[in-house]
N, C-alpha and C positions, 0 to 999 in steps of 0.2 A: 589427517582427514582425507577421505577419500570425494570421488566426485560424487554429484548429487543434483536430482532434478526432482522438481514435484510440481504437485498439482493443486489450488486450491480452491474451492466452490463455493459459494457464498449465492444469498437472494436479497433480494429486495421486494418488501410488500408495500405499497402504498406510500413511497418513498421516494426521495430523489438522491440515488447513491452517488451521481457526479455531477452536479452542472454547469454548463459549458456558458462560462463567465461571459464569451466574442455571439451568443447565442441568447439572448437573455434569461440566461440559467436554464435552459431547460436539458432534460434531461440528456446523455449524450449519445448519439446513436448514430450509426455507419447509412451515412444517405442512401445507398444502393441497394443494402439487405433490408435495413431497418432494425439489425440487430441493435441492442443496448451497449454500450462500452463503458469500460472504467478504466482510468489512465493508470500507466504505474506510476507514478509521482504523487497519485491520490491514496494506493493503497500503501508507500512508503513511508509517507505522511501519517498516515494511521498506527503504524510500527513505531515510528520516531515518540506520538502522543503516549502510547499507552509505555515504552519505555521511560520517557519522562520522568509520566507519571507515578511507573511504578516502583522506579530505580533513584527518582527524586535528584535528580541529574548529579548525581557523583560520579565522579571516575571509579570505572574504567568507562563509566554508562551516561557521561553526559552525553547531551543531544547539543549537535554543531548548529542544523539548522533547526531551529525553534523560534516562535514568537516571539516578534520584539526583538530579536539579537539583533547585533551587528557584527557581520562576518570577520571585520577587520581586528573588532577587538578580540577574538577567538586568539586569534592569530598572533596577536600582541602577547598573548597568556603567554605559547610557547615557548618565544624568544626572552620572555621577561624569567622564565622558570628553571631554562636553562642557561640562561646570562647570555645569550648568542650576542654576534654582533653581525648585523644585516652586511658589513662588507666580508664578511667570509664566505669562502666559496663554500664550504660545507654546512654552513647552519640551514639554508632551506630544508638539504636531507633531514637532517639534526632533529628538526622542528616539524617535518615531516612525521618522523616515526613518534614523535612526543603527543600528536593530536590522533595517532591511531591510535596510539594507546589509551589517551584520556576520553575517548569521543564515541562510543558505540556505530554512532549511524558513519561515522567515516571509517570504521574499518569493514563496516560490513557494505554500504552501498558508494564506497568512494564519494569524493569531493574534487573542485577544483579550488585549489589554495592560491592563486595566482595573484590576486588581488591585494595592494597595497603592502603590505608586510609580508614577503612571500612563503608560502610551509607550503608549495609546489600541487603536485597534482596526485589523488591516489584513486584508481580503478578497483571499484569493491568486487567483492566476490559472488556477492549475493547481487543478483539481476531480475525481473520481474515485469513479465508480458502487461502487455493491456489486457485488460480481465474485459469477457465477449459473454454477449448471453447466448444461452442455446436457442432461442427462437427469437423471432423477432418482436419488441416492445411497443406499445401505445404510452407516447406523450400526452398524458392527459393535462389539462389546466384550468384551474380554478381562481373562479373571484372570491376573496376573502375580504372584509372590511375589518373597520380599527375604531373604534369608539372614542377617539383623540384625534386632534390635527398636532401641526406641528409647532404653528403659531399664530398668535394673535391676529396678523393680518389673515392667515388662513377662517378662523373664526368666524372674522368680522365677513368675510368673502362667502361663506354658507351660509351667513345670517342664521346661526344658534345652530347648526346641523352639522356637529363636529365628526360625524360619518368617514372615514377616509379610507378609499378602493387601494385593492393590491390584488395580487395574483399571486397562486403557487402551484406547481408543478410536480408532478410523480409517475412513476411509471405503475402499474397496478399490481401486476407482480412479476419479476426475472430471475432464472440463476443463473449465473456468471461464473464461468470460468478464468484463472489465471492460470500461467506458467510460470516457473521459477528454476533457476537452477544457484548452485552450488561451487565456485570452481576453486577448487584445493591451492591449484599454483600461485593464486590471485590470496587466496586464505595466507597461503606462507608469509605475502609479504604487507599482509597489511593487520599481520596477526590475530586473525578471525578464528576463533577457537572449537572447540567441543563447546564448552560454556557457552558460547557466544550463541552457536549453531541451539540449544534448549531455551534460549533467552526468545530467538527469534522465534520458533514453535508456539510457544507460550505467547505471544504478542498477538502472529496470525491468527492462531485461535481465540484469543479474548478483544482484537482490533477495533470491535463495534459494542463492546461492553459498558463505554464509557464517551460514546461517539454521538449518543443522541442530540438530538436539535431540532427546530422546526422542520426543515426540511428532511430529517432521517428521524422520525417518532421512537419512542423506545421500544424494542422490538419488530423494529420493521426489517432491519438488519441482521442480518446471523451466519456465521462460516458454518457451513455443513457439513463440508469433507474436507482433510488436508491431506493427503499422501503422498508421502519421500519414496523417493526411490535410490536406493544405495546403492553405489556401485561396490565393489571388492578391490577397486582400483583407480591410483589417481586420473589415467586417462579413462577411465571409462569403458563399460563392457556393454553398452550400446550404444547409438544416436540419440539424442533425447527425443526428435520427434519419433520413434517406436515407441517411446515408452510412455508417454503421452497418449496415442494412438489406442494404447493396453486400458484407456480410461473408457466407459463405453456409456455415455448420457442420451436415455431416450427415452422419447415421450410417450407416456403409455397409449394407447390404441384408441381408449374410450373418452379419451382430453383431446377437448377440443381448444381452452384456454387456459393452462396453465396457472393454477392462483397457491401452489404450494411446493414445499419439496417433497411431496408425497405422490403428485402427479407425473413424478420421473421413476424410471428404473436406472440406478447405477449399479454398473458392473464394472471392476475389475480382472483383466482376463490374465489373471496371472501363469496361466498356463504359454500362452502367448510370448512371456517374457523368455530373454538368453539367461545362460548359467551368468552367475555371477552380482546377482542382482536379487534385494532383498526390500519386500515390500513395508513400510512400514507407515502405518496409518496413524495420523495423531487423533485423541479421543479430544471431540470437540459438542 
């Protein structure tokens, strides 16, 4: 495997693609631009679910961090599968390389194994920017009510006006870019494959397929571009911000608000690009 960087675009309609939990959920945006953000940890998170889901957590594809686990018992598998014994000096590696193998999301975005039972630390290869919108977003926020309280004293408190206020949050519409790369050396050792490399394709591109929820409606969400960039070579035959750069998102002339991905022009300027480097666009 060679190195590898890419790009991927995604929108949000009338949606709240991340909210900022310390914010009371609202949407997350860069106070000084007013740009939109989506963390990487939210878009990994998405990867992990729809691998899960689609791979129904068997080895090689189980998911380490998923709902409801507990990280130690993971951990306990390894040494219990290979008989380890926690006072040898080599079982942490041992048990190391036994959880990349069984664990999808630990070969591909690393883990730290440190914790109680130790199977040590592994740095994945696959890494992933905070995804930024191209322009900047409106926080909008809505009262919604509930036709239920919660409890009897609630009830008895409205005197028969079981009514109850909430608020929800969207942005109206954003497309968001991430970055990604690929790093071959970091692949060697934490054995991230070919296989591995279509497994994640297939994920980014299907991530919001199965992602709906009050806050993300069905269809509010959708990846619209993904493109790889290959190198020919483990080190790389460019910088990856040139090749990034070679992505060209702009707003067309006669928009003045944004409400689609039809109101951008994307261009790849593949002429731009050094030898050695092969564009490859996944069909999303």
């Amino acid at each position: 495997m060679n190195k590898i960087d890419f790009i991927l675009l995604f929108d949000a309609l009338d949606a709240n693609p991340n909210g900022d939990p310390d914010g009371g959920n609202l949407p997350r945006i860069d106070a000084e631009t007013g740009h939109g953000l989506v963390t990487d940890v939210c878009l990994k998170r998405k990867v992990r679910n729809y691998v899960q889901l689609t791979r129904a957590c068997e080895p090689p594809y189980d998911i380490y961090v998923k709902e409801k686990a507990i990280l130690n018992d993971q951990h306990d598998r390894a040494y219990k599968a290979l008989s380890l014994d926690e006072k040898d000096a080599s079982a942490a590696e041992q048990a190391r390389k036994w959880m990349c193998t069984n664990f999808y999301d630990i070969r591909t975005f690393g883990a730290v194994m440190t914790t109680g039972v130790n199977c040590g630390q592994v740095r994945g290869p696959v890494q992933l920017s905070f995804a930024r919108s191209q322009d900047p977003v409106t926080q909008l926020e809505y009262a919604v009510t509930r036709c239920a309280v919660t409890t009897q004293k609630e009830a008895i408190a409205q005197k028969g006006d079981n009514r109850t206020m909430g608020r929800k949050f969207t942005v109206p519409y954003a497309l968001y870019m991430a970055k990604g790369v690929v790093n071959p050396f970091l692949a060697e050792q934490t054995g991230f494959g070919d296989t591995d490399l279509e497994v994640l394709k297939e994920a980014l591109v299907h991530m919001f397929d199965f992602d709906a929820s009050a806050a993300r409606p069905a269809g509010s969400m959708a990846v619209r571009r993904l493109i790889f960039f290959n190198h020919d070579s483990m080190l790389g035959n460019a910088p990856a911000h040139k090749l990034y750069e070679a992505v060209e998102v702009t707003l067309k002339p006669d928009v003045l608000c944004p409400r689609s991905i039809s109101d951008y022009d994307i261009l790849i300027k593949t002429d731009s690009l050094p030898a050695g480097i092969t564009v490859e666009e996944i069909p999303c």
